[in-house]
N, CA, C and O atoms as CSV, one atom per row, in Angstrom:
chain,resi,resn,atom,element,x,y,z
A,1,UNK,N,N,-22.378,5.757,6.726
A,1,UNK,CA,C,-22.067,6.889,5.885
A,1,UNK,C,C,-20.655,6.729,5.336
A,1,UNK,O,O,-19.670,6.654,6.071
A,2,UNK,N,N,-20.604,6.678,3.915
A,2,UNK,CA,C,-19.197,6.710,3.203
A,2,UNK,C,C,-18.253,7.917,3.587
A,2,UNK,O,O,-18.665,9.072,3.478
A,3,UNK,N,N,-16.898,7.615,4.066
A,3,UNK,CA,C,-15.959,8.643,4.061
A,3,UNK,C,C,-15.920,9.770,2.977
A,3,UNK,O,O,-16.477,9.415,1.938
A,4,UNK,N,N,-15.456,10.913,2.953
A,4,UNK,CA,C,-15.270,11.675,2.171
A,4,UNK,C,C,-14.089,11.475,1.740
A,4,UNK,O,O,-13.189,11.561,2.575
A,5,UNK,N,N,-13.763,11.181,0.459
A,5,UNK,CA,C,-12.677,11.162,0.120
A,5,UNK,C,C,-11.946,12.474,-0.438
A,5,UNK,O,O,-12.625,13.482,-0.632
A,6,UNK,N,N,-11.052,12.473,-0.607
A,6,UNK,CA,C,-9.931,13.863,-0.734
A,6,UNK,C,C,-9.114,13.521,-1.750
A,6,UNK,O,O,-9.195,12.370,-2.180
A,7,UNK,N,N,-8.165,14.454,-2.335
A,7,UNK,CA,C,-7.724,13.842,-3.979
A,7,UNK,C,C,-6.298,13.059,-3.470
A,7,UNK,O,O,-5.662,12.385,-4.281
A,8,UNK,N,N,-5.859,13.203,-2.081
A,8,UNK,CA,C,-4.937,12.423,-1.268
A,8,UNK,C,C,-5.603,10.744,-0.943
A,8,UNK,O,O,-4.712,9.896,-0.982
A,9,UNK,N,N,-6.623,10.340,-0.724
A,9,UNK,CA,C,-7.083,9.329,-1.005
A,9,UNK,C,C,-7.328,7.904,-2.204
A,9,UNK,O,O,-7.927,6.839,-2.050
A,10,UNK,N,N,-6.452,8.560,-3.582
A,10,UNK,CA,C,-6.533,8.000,-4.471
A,10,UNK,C,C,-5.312,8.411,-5.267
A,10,UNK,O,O,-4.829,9.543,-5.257
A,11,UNK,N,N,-4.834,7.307,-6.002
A,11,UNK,CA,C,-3.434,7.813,-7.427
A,11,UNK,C,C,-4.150,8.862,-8.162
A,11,UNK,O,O,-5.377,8.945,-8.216
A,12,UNK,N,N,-3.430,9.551,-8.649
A,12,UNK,CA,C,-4.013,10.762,-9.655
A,12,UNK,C,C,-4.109,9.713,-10.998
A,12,UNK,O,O,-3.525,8.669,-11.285
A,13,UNK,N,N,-4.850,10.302,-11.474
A,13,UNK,CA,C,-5.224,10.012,-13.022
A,13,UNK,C,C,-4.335,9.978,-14.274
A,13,UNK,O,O,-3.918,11.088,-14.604
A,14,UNK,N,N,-3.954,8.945,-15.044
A,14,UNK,CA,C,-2.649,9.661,-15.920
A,14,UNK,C,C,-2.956,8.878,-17.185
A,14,UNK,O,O,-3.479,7.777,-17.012
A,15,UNK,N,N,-2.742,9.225,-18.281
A,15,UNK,CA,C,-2.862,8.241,-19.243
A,15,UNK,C,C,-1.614,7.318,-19.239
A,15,UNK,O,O,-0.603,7.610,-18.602
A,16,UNK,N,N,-1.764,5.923,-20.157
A,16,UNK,CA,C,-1.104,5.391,-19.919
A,16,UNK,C,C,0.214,5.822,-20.305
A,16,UNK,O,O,1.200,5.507,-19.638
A,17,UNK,N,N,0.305,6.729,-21.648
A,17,UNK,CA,C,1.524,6.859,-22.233
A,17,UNK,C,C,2.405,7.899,-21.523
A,17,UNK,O,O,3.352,8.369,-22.154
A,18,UNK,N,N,2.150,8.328,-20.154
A,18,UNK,CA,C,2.554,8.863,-19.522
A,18,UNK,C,C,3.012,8.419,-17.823
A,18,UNK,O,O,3.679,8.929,-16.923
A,19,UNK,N,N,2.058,6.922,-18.070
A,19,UNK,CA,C,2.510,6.069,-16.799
A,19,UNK,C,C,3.682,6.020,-16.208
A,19,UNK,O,O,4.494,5.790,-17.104
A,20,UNK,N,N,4.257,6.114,-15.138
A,20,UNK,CA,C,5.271,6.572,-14.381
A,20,UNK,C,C,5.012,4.894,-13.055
A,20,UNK,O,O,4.575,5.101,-11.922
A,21,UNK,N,N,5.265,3.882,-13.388
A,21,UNK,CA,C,4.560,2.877,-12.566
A,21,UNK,C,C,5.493,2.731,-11.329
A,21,UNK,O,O,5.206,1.846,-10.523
A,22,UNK,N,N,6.653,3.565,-11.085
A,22,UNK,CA,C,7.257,3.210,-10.129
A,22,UNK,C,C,6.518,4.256,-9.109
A,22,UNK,O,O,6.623,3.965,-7.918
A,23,UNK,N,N,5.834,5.357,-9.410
A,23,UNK,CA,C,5.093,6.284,-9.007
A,23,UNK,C,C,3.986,6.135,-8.384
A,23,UNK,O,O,3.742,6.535,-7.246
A,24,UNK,N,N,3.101,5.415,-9.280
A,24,UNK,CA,C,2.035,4.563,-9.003
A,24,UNK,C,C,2.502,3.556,-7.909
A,24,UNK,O,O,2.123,3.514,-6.738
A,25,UNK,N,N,3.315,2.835,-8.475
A,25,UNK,CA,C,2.900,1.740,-7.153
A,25,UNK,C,C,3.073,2.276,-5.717
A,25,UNK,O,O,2.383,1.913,-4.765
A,26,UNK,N,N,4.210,3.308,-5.659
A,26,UNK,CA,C,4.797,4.127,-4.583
A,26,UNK,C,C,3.311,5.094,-3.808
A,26,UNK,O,O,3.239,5.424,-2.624
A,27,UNK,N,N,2.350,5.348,-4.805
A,27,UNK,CA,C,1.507,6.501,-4.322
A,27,UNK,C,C,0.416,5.348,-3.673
A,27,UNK,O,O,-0.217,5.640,-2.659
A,28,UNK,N,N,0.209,3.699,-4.497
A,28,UNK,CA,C,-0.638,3.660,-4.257
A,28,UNK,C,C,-0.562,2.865,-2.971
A,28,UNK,O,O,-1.509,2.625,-2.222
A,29,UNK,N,N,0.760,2.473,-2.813
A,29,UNK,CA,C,1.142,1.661,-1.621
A,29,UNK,C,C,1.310,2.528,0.090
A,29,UNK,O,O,1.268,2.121,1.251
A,30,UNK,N,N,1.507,3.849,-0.545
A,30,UNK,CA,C,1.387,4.761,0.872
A,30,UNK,C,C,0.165,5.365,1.094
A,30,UNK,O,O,-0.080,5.507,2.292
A,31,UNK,N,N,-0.626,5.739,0.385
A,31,UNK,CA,C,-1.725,5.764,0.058
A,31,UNK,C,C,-2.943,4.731,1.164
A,31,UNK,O,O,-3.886,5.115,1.856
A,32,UNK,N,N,-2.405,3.380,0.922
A,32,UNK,CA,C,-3.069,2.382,1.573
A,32,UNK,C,C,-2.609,1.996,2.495
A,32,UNK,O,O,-3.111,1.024,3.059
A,33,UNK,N,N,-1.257,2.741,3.082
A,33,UNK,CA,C,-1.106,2.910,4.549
A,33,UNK,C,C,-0.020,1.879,4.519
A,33,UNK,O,O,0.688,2.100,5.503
A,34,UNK,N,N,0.420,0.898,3.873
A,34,UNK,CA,C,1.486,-0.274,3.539
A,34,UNK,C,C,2.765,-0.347,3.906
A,34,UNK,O,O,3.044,0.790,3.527
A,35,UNK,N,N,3.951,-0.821,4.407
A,35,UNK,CA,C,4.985,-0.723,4.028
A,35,UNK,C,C,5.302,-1.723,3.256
A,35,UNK,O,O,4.755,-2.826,3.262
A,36,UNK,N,N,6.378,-1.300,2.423
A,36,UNK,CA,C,7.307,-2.487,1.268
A,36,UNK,C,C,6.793,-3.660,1.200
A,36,UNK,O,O,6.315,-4.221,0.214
A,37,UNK,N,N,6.953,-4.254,2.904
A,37,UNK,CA,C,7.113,-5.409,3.262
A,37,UNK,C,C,5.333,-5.958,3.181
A,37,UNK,O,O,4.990,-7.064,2.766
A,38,UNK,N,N,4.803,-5.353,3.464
A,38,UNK,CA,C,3.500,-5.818,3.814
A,38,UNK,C,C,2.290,-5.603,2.564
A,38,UNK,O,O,1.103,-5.881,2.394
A,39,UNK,N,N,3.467,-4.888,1.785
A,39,UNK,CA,C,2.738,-5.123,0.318
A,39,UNK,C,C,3.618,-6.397,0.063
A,39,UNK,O,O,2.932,-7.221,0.667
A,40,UNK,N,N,4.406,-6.919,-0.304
A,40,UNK,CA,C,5.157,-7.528,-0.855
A,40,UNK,C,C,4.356,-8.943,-0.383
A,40,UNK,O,O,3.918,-9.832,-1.113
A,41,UNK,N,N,4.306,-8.812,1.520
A,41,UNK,CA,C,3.336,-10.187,1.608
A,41,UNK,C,C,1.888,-10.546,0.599
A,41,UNK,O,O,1.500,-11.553,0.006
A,42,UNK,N,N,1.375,-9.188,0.767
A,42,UNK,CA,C,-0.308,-9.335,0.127
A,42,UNK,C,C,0.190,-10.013,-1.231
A,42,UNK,O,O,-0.465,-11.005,-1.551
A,43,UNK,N,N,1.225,-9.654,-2.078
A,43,UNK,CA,C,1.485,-10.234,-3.281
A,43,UNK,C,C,2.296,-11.142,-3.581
A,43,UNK,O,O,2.846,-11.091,-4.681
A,44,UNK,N,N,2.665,-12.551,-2.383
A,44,UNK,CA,C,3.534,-13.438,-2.429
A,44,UNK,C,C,5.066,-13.112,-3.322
A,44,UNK,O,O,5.832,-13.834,-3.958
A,45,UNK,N,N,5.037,-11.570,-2.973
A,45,UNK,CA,C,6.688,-11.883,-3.699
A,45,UNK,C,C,7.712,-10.859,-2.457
A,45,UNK,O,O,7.128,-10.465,-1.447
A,46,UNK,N,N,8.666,-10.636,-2.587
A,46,UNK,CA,C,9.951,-9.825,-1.954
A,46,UNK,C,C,10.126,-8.468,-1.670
A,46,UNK,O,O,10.313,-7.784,-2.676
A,47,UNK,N,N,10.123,-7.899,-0.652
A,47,UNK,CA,C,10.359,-6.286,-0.305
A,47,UNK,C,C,11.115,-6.082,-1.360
A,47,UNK,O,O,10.579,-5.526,-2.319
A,48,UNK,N,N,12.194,-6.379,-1.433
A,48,UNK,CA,C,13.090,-6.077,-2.618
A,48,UNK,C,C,12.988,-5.903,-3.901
A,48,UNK,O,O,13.832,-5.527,-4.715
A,49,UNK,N,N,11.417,-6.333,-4.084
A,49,UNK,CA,C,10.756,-6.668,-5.492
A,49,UNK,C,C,10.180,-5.490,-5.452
A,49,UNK,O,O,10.380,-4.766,-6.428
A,50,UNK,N,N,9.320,-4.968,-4.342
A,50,UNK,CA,C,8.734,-3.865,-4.317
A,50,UNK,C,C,9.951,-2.747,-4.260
A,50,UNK,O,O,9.613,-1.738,-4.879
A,51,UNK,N,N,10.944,-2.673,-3.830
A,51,UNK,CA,C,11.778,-1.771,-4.027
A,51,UNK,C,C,11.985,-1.814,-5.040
A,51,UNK,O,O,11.787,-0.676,-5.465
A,52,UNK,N,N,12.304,-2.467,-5.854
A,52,UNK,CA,C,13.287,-2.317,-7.563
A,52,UNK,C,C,11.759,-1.610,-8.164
A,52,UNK,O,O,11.932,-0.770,-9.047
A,53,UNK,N,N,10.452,-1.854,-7.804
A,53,UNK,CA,C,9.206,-1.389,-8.480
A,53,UNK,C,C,9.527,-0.115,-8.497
A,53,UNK,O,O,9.962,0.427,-9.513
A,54,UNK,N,N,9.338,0.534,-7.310
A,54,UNK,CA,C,9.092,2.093,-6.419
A,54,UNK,C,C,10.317,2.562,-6.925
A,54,UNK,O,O,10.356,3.790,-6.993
A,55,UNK,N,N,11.382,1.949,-7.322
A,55,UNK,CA,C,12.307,2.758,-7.760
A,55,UNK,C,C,12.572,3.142,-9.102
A,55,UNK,O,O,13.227,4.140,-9.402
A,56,UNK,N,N,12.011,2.272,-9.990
A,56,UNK,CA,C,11.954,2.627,-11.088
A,56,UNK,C,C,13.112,1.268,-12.242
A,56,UNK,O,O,13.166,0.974,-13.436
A,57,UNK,N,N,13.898,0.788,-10.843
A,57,UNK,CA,C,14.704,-0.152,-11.585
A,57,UNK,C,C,14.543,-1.186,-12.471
A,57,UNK,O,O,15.337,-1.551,-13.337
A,58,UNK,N,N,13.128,-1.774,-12.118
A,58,UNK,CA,C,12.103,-3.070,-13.068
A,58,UNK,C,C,10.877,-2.387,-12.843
A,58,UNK,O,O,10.467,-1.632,-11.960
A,59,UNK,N,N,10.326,-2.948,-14.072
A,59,UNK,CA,C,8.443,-2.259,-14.303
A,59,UNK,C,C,8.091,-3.382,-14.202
A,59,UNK,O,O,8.718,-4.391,-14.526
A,60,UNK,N,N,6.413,-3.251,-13.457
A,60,UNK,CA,C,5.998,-4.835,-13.287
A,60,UNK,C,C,5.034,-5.109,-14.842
A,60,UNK,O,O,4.800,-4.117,-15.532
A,61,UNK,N,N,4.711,-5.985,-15.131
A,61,UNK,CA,C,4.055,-6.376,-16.068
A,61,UNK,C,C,2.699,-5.486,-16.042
A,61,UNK,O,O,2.653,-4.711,-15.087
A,62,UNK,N,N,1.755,-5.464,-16.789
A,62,UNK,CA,C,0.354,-4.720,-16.603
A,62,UNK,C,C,-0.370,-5.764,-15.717
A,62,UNK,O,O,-0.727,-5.162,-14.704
A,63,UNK,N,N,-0.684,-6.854,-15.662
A,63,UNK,CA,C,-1.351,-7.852,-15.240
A,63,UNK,C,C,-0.994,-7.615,-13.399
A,63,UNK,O,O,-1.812,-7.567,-12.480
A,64,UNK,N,N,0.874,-7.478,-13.330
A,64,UNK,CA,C,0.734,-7.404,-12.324
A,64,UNK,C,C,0.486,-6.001,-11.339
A,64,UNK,O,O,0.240,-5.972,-10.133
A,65,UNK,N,N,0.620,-5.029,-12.160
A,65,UNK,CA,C,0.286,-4.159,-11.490
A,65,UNK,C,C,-1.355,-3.639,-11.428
A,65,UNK,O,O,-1.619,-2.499,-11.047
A,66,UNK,N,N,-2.088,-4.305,-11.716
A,66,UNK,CA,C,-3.060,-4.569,-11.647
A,66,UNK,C,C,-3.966,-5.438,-10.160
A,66,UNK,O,O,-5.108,-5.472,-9.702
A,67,UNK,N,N,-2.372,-6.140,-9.799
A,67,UNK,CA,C,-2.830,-6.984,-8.555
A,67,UNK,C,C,-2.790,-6.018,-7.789
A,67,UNK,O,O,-3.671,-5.628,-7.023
A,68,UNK,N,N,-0.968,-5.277,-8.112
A,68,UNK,CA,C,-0.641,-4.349,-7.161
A,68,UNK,C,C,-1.447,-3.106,-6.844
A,68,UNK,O,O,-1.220,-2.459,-5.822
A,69,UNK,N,N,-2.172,-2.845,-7.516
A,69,UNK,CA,C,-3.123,-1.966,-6.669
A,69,UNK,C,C,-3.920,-2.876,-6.470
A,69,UNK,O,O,-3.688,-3.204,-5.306
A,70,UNK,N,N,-4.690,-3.485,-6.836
A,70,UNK,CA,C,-5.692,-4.497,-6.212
A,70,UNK,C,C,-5.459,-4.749,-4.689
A,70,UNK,O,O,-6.338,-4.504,-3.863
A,71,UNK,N,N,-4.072,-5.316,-4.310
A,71,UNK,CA,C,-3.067,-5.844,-3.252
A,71,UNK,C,C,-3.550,-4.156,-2.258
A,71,UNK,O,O,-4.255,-4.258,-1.254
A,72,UNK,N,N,-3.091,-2.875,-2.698
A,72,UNK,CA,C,-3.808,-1.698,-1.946
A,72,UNK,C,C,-5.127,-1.333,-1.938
A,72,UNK,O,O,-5.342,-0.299,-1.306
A,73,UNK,N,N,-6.236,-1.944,-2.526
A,73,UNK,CA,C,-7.366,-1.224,-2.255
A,73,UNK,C,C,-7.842,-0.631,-3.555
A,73,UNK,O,O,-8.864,0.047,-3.462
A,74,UNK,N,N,-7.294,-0.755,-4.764
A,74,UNK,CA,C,-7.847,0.194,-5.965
A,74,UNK,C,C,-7.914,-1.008,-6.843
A,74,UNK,O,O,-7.572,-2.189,-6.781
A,75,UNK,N,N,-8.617,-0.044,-7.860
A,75,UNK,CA,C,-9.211,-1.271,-9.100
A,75,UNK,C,C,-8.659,-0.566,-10.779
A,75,UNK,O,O,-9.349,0.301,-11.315
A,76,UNK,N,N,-7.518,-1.023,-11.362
A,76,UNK,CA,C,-7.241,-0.561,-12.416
A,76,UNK,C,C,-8.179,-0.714,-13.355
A,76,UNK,O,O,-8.899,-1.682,-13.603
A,77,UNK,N,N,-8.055,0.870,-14.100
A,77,UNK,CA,C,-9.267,1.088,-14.940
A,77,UNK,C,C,-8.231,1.174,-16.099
A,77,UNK,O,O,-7.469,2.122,-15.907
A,78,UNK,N,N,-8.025,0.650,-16.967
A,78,UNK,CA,C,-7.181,0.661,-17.692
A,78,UNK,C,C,-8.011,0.958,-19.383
A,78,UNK,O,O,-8.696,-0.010,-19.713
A,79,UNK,N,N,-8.012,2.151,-20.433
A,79,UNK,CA,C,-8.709,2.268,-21.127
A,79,UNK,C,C,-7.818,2.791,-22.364
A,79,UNK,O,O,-7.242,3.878,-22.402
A,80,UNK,N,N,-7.818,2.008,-23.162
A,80,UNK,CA,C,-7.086,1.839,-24.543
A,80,UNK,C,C,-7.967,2.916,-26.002
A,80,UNK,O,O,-9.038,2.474,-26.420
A,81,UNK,N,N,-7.629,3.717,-26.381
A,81,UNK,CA,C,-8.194,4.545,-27.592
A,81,UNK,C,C,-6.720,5.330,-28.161
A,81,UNK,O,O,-5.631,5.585,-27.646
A,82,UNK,N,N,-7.404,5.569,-29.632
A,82,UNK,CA,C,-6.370,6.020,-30.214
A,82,UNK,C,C,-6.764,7.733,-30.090
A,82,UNK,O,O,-7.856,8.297,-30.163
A,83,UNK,N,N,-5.378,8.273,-29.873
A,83,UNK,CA,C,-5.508,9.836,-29.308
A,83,UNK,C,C,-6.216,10.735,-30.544
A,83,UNK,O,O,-6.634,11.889,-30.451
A,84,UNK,N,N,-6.226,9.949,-31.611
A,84,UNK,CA,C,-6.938,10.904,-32.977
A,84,UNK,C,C,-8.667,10.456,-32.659
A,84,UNK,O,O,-9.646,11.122,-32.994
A,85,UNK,N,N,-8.668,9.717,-32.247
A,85,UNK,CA,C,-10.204,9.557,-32.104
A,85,UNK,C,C,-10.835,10.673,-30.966
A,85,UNK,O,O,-11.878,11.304,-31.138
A,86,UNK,N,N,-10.087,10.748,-29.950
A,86,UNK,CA,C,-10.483,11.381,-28.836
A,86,UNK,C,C,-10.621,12.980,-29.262
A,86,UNK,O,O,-11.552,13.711,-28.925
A,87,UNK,N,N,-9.505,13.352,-30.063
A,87,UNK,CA,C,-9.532,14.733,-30.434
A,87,UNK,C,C,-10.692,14.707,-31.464
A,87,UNK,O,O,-11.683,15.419,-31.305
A,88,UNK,N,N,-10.539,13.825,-32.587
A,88,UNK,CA,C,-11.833,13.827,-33.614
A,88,UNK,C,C,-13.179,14.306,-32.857
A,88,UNK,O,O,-13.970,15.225,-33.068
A,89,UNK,N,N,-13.102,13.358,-31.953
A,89,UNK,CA,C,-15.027,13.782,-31.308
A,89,UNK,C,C,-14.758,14.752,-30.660
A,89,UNK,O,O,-15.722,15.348,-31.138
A,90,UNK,N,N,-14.190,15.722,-29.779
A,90,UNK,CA,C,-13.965,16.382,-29.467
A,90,UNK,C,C,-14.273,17.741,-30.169
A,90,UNK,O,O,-15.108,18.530,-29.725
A,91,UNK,N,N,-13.377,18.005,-31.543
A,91,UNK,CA,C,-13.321,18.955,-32.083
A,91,UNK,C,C,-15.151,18.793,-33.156
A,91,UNK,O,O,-15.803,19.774,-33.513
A,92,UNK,N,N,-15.583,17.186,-33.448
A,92,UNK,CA,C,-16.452,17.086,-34.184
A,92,UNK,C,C,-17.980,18.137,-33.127
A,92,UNK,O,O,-18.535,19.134,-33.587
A,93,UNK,N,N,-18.272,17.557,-31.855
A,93,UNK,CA,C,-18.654,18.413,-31.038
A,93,UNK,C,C,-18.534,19.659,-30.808
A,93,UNK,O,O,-19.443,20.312,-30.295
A,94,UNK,N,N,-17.414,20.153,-31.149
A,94,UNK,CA,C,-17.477,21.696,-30.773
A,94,UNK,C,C,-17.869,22.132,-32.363
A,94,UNK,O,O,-18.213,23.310,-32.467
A,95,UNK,N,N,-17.866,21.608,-33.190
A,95,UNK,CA,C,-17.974,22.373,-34.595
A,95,UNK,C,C,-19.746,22.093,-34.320
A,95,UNK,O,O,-20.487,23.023,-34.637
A,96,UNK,N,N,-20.391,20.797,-33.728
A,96,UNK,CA,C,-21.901,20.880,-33.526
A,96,UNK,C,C,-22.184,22.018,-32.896
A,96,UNK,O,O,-23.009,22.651,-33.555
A,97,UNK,N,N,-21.775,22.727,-31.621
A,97,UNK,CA,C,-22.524,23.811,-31.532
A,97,UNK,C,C,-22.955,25.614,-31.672
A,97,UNK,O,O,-22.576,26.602,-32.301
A,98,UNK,N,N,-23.658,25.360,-30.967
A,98,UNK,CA,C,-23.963,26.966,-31.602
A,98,UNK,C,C,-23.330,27.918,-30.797
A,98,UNK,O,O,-23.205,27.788,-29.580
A,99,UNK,N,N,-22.866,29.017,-31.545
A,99,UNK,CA,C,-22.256,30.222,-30.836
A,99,UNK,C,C,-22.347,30.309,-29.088
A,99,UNK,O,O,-21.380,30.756,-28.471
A,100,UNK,N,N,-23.655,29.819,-28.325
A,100,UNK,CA,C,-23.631,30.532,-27.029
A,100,UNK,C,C,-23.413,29.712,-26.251
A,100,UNK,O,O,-23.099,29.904,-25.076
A,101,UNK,N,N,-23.643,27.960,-27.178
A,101,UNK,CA,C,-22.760,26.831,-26.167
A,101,UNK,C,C,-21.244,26.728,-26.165
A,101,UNK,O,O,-20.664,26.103,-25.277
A,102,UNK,N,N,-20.565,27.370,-27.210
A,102,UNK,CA,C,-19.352,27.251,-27.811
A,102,UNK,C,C,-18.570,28.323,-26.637
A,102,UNK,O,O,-17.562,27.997,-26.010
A,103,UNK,N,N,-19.284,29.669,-26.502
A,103,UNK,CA,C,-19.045,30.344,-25.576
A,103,UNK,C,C,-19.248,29.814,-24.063
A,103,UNK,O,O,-18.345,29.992,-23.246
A,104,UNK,N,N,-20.467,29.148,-23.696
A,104,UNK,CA,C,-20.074,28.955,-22.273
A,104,UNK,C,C,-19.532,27.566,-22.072
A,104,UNK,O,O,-19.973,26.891,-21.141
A,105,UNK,N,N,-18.592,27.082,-22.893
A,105,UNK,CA,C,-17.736,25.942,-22.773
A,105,UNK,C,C,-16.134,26.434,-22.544
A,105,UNK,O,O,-15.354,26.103,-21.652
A,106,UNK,N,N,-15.937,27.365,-23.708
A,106,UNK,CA,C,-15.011,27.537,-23.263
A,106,UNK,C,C,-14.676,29.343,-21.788
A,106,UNK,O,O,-13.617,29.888,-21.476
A,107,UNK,N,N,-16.026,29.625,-21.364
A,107,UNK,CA,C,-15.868,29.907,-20.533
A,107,UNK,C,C,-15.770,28.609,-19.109
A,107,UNK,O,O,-15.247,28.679,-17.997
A,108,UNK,N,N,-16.417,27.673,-19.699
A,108,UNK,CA,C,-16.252,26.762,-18.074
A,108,UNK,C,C,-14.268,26.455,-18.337
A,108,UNK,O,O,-13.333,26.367,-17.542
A,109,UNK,N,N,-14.352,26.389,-19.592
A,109,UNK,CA,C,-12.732,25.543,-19.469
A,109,UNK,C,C,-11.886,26.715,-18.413
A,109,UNK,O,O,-11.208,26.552,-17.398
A,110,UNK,N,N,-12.202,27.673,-19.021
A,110,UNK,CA,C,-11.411,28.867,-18.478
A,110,UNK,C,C,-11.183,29.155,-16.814
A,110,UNK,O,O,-10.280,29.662,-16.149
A,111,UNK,N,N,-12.927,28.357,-16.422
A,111,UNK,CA,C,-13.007,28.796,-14.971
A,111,UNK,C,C,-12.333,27.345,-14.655
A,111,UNK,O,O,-11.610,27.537,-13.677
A,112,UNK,N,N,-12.257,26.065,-15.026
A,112,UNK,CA,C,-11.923,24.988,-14.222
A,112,UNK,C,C,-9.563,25.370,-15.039
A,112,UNK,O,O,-8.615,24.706,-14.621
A,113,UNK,N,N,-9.486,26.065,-15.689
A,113,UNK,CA,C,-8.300,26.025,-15.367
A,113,UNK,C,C,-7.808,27.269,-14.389
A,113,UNK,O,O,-6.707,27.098,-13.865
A,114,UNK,N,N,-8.373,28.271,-14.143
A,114,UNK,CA,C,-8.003,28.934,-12.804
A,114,UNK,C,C,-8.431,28.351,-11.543
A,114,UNK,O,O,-8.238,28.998,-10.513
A,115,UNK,N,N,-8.953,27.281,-11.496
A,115,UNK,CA,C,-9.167,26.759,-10.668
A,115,UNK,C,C,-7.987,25.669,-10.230
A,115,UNK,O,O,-7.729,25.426,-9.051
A,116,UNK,N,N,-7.227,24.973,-11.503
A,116,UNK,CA,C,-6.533,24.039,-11.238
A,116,UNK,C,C,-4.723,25.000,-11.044
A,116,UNK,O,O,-3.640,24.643,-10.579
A,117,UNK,N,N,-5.263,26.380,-11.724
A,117,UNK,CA,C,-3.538,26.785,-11.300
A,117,UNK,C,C,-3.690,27.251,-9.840
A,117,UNK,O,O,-2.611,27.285,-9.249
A,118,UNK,N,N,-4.738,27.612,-9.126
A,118,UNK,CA,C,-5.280,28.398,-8.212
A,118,UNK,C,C,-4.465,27.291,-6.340
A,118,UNK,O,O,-4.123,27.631,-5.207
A,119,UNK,N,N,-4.559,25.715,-7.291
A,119,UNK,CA,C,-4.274,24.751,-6.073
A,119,UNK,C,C,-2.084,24.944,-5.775
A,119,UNK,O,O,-1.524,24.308,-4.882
């Protein structure tokens, strides 16, 4: 039987243009139970390397932070679109429907954001 996972079990979700990678590597390296050092082995390079990461002082390349969670247990999902497209279908969809889907959409939005100020 698979563990239940909890939203403490995984990096939160972020787009990229908001990536914070010293954050990431920091969440995903405690996360997987790691210290510095024992990430730094899984990825043939220097505690010190992982410090300048976690601190924000050097960003690792995409490729490598890609290992670096790899190196903890996660699999970068990395997904490239332009933000006018996303809103386009978005808004193109809501102009498709009809009055009583339009209504219980933005009643769900309503209930999943009292839900998210609620935490």
């Amino acid at each position: 039987m698979a563990p239940t996972l909890t939203a403490q079990d995984r990096p939160t979700t972020t787009t990229l243009s908001r990536l914070d990678a010293a954050s990431l590597v920091r969440e995903a390296r405690t996360i997987a139970g790691l210290t510095q050092q024992e990430l730094a082995d899984r990825l043939d390079t220097k505690q010190s390397v992982i410090s300048r990461w976690e601190r924000g002082t050097e960003v690792p390349r995409v490729d490598t932070l890609a290992r670096i969670l790899q190196a903890c247990g996660f699999e970068a999902d990395l997904r490239f679109r332009r933000h006018d497209d996303v809103d386009r279908s978005q808004i193109r969809g809501h102009l498709e429907m009809d009055p009583v889907d339009r209504m219980a959409s933005s009643e769900s939005v309503s209930e999943l954001v009292a839900l998210v100020g609620a935490r």
